[in-house]
N, C-alpha and C positions, 0 to 999 in steps of 0.2 A: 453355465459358468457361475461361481461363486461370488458373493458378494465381497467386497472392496472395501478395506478399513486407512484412510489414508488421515495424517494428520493436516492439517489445511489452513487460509486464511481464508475467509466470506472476503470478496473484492465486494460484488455488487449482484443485486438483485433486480429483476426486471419481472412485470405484470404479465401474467400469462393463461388466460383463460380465468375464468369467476374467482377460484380461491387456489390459481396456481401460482409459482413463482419460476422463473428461469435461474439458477444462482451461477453466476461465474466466480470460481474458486480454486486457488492454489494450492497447490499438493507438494508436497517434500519430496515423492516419488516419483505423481505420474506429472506433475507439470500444470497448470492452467488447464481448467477442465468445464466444462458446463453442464449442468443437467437441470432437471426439471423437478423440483420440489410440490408435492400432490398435497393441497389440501393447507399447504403451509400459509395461508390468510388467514384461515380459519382460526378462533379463540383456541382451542383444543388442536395440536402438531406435536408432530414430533421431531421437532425441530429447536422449540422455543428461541432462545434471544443468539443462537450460534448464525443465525444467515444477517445477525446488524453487520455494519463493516467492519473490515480489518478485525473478526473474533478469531481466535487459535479456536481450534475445533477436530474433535477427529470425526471425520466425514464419515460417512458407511453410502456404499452406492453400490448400483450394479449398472457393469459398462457391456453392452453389448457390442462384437464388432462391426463394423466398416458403418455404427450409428454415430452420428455425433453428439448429441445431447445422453447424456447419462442417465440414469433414474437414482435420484436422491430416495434413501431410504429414512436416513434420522443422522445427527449429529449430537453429538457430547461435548458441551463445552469447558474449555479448558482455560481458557482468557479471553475476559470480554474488555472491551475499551470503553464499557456505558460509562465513568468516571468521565473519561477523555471527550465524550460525545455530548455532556450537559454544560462544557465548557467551551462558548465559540469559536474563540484561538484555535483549540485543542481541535474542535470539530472541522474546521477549515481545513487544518493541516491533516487530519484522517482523510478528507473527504480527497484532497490533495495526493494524499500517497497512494489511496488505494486508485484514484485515475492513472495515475501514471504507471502503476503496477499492470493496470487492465491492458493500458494502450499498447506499453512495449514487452509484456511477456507474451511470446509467441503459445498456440497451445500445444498441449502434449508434450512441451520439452523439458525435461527436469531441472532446474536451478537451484543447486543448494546456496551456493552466493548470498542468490539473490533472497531465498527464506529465510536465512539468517541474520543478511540484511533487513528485512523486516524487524523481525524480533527484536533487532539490537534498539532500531529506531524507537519500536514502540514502547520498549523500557526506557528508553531516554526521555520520550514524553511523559512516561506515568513516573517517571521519578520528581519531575517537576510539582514545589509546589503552589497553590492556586493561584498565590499571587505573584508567579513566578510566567505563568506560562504567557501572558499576553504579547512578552517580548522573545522567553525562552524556547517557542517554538521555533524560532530563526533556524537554531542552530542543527533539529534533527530534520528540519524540513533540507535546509541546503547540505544538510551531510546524505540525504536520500537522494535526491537531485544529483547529486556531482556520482554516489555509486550507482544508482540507476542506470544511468548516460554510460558508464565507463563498463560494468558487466554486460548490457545493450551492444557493447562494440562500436561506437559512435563518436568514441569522446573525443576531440580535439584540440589543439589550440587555440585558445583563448584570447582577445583582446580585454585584458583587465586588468585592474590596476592594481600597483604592487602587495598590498595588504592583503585584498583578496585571493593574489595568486600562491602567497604565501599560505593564506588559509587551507585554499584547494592543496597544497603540496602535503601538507600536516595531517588535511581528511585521507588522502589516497596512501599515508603512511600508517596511522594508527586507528584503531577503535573507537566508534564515537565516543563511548566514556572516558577515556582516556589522553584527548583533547588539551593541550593548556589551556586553563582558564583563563576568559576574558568577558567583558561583557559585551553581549549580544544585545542588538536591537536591529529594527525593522532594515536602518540604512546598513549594517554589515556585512559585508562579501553580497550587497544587493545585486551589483553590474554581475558575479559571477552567477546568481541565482535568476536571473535575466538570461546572460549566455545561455546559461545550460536550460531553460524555459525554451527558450528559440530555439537552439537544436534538437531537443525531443520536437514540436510542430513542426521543421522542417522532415526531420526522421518519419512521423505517423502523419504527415500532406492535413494536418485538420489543430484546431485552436483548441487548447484544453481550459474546458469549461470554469476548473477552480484556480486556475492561475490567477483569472480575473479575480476572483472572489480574495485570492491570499493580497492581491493588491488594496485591496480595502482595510486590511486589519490594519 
């Protein structure tokens, strides 16, 4: 079988043997996939900066059947978020999107939704500028939260309160860029970005690691 050129996001990377990696990564095609990247520790890969999180990438693998893990060949990157990742806020909120990407994309199942949902977020962050993002990550963080939850198939009724509810109605009608302006901070549509926290942990039965952490910013 021929090797596989799929366009992708890096979710997350795990230690696998001296200078291997495991990489879980989204596909516009095949869906949430994992395979095993040979060597990619090593100073010299071919791989370079495509397996940090959340980089657009076109993946090249070879998927053998009824194996689970793939064999990573090289990837070509195509967008990276290093700007987004030297900045705390910014890195919190990556490190944020791509958990909750891992937890509720099931694998193998194609979601264009939900990769486009990505892409939109991740422009909304790099559009920010630096001294913008400390407070202006709120908004693409709870506009992934509220589509996440809702493409998921999970999303339900809300005890929140009116501003917020108003918000969530406005995100599930238009385009994060396309938004009315208003200003965001930490306390804004917070009770709703809490809801929808608690329903994904009840959804995937386990506490997501960087929830905690966005409590801190």
């Amino acid at each position: 079988m021929p090797s596989k050129v799929s366009e992708a996001f890096t979710l997350r990377t795990y230690p696998f043997r001296e200078a291997d990696l495991v990489v879980s990564f989204f596909t516009r095609d095949q869906g949430r996939l994992r395979g095993i990247a040979r060597s990619a520790k090593r100073q010299k890969n071919s791989f370079g900066s495509g397996l940090e999180r959340l980089s657009l990438v076109r993946m090249q693998y070879y998927q053998k059947e009824n194996v689970e893990l793939v064999r990573l060949n090289s990837c070509d990157l195509v967008q990276s978020q290093f700007s987004l990742a030297s900045d705390y806020p910014s890195g919190v909120a990556l490190d944020y999107i791509a958990e909750l990407s891992e937890q509720l994309l099931p694998s193998h199942e194609p979601n264009e939704k939900f990769f486009r949902l990505l892409g939109s977020v991740l422009d909304q962050l790099r559009s920010l500028k630096p001294e913008e993002r400390a407070e202006g990550v709120w908004l693409p963080v709870t506009y992934f939260s509220l589509w996440a939850v809702r493409l998921s198939g999970f999303l339900e009724e809300m005890r929140i309160e009116d501003e917020s509810l108003a918000i969530a109605k406005e995100m599930l009608t238009k385009p994060v860029g396309l938004l009315a302006p208003r200003p965001w901070t930490k306390q804004t549509a917070q009770d709703l970005r809490r809801a929808l926290i608690q329903s994904v942990e009840l959804h995937i039965e386990r506490r997501l690691v960087t929830a905690r952490a966005l409590e801190t910013l």
